[in-house]
C-alpha positions as CSV (number, residue, x, y, z in Angstrom):
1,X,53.8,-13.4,-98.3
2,X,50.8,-13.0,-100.7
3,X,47.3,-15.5,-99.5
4,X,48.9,-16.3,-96.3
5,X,47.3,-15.1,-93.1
6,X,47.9,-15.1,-89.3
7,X,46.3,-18.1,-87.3
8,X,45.2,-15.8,-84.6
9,X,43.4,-13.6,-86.8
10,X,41.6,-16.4,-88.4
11,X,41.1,-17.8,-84.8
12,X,39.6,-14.4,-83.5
13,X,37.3,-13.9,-87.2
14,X,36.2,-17.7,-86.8
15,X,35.0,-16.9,-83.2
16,X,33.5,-13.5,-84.0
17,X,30.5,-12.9,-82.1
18,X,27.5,-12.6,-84.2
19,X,25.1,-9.7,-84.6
20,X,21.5,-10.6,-82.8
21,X,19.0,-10.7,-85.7
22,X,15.3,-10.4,-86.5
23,X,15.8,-7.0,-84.2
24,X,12.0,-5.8,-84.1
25,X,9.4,-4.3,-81.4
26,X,5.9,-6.0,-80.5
27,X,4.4,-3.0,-79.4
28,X,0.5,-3.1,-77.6
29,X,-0.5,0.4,-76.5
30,X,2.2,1.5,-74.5
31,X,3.9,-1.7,-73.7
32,X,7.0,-2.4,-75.7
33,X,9.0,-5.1,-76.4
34,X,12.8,-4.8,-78.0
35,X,13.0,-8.6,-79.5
36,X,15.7,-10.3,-81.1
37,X,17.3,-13.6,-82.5
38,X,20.6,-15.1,-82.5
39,X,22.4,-18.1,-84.1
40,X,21.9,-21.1,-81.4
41,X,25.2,-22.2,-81.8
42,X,26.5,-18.9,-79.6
43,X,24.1,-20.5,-77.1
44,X,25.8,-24.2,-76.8
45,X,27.7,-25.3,-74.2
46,X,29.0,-23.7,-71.1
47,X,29.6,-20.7,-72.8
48,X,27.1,-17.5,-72.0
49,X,26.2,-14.7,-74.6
50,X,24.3,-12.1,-73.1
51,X,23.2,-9.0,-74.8
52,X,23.1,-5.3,-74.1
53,X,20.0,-2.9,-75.3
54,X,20.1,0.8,-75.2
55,X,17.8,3.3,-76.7
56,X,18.3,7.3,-78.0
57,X,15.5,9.4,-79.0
58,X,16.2,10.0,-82.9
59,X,15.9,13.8,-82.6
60,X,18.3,14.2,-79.9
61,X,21.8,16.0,-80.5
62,X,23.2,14.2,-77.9
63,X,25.4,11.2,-79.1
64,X,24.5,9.0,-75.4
65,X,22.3,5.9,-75.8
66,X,20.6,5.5,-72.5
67,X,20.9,1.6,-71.2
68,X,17.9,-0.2,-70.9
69,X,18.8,-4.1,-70.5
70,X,22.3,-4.6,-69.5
71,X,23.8,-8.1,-70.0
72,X,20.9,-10.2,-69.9
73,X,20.6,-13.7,-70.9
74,X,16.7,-13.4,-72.7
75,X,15.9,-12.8,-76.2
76,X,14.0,-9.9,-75.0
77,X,14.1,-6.7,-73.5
78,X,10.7,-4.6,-71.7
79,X,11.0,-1.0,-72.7
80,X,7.8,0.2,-70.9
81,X,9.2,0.8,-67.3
82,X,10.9,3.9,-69.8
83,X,7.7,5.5,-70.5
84,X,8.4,6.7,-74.0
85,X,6.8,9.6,-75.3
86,X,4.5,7.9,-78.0
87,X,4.7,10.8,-80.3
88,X,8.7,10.2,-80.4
89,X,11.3,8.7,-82.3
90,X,13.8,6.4,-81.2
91,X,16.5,4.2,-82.2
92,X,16.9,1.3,-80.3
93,X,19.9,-1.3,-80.4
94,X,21.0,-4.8,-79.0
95,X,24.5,-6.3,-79.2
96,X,25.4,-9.7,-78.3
97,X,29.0,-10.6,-75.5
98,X,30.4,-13.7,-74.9
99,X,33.9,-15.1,-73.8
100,X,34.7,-14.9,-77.8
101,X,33.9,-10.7,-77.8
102,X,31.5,-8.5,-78.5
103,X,29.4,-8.1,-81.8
104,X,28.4,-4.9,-83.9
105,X,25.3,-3.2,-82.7
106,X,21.8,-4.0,-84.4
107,X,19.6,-1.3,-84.1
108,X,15.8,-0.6,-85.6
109,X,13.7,2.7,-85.7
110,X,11.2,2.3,-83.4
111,X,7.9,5.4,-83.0
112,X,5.0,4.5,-80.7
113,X,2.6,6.4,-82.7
114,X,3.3,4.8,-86.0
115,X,4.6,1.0,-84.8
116,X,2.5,0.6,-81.5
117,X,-1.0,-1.4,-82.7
118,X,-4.2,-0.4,-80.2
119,X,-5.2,-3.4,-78.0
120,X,-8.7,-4.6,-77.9
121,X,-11.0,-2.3,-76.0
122,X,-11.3,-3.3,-72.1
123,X,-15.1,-3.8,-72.4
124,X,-17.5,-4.2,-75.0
125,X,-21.2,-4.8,-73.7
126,X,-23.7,-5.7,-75.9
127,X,-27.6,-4.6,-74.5
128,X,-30.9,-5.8,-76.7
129,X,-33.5,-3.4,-76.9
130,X,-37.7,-4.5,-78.6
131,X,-36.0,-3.6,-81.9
132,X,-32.6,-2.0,-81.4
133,X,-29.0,-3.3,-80.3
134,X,-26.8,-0.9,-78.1
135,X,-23.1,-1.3,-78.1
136,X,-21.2,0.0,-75.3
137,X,-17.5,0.2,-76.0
138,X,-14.8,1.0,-73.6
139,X,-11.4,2.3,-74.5
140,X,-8.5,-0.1,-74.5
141,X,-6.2,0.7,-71.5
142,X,-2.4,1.8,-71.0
143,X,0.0,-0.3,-68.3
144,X,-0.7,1.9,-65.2
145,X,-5.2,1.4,-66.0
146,X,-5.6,4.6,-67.9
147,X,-7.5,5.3,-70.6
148,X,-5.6,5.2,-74.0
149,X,-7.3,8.6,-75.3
150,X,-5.3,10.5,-72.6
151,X,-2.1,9.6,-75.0
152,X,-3.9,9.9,-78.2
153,X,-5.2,12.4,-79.6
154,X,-8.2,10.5,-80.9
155,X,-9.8,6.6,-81.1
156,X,-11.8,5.7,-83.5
157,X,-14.1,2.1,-83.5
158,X,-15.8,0.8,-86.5
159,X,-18.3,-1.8,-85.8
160,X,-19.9,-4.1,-88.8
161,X,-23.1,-5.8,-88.3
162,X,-25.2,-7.5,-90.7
163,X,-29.2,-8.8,-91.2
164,X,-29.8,-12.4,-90.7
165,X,-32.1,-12.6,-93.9
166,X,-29.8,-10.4,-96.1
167,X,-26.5,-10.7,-97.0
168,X,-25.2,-7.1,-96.4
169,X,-22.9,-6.0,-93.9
170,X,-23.4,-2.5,-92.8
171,X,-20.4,-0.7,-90.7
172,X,-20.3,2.6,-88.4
173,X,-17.5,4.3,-87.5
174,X,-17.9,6.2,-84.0
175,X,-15.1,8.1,-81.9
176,X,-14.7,8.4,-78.8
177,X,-17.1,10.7,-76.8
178,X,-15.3,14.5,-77.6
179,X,-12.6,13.2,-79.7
180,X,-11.6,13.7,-83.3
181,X,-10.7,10.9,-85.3
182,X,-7.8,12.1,-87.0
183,X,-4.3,12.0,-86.0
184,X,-1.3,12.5,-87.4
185,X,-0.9,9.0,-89.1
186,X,-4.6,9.0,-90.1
187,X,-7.2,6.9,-88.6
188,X,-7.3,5.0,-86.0
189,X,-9.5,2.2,-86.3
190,X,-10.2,-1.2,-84.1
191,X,-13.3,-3.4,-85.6
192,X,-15.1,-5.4,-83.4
């Protein structure tokens, strides 16, 4: 009969499990993060929902996701033990299971190069001279202690300084010692 539908679907729609949302990556250098949301209500009770991450590099022909997080109970997932290459593409995806079943697969485009921002350098020391200022700037480092330039192809700093009895700010951009400040996204900039 015409409007009429089965309890048990109804049941098993009502209890759908919910796609995680707000799927993004908080990316530092080469530390990434897979982060996500879901509706609290999934998270009531004795009932668990745990999610599932995997990754695929974009370019690949292969169809397999390689699992990164499997079934775990945080709102996050820590994609750097993966080492990425940061000139890649990748998609990455989360799913949430519980005792009502399993949801649809979010999943965001994730590239290191274009989505990873550059942490603050590791040291920045500051030396007065009789009537000059020397800046000494040391490159921001990767998760193993490592300079950042031996994954990029360039840094770039700017640093803005200004007179005490004017009102002008002046800026300099330098590079890195024997590096280029061009890459393929364009500058690379951190200001100080």
């Amino acid at each position: 009969p015409t409007g009429t539908c089965d309890p048990g679907l109804l049941w098993s729609l009502a209890m759908a499990v919910p796609m995680p949302q707000n799927v993004r990556v908080e990316a530092v250098n080469d530390r990434y993060m897979l982060k996500w949301e879901w509706d609290d209500m999934w998270t009531r009770g004795s009932s668990k929902i745990v999610a599932s991450e995997q990754l695929k590099n974009k370019d690949s022909t292969k169809s397999d996701y390689t699992v990164v997080c499997n079934q775990t109970t945080e709102h996050l997932c820590d994609y750097t033990p993966i080492k990425l290459h940061y000139f890649a593409y990748y998609l990455l995806r989360v799913r949430a299971e519980g005792p009502a079943g399993i949801s649809n697969w979010s999943q965001c485009l994730f590239s290191p190069e274009e989505n990873a921002s550059l942490g603050p350098p590791s040291r920045v020391d500051v030396i007065s001279g009789n009537s000059s200022l020397t800046v000494q700037i040391t490159e921001s480092l990767t998760t193993q202690n490592k300079s950042m330039s031996s994954i990029l192809q360039a840094i770039c700093f700017e640093v803005k300084y200004w007179e005490e009895q004017g009102h002008e700010v002046y800026s300099r951009k330098r590079r890195a010692p024997g590096m280029g400040c061009q890459s393929r996204t364009g500058h690379r900039l951190l200001e100080i």
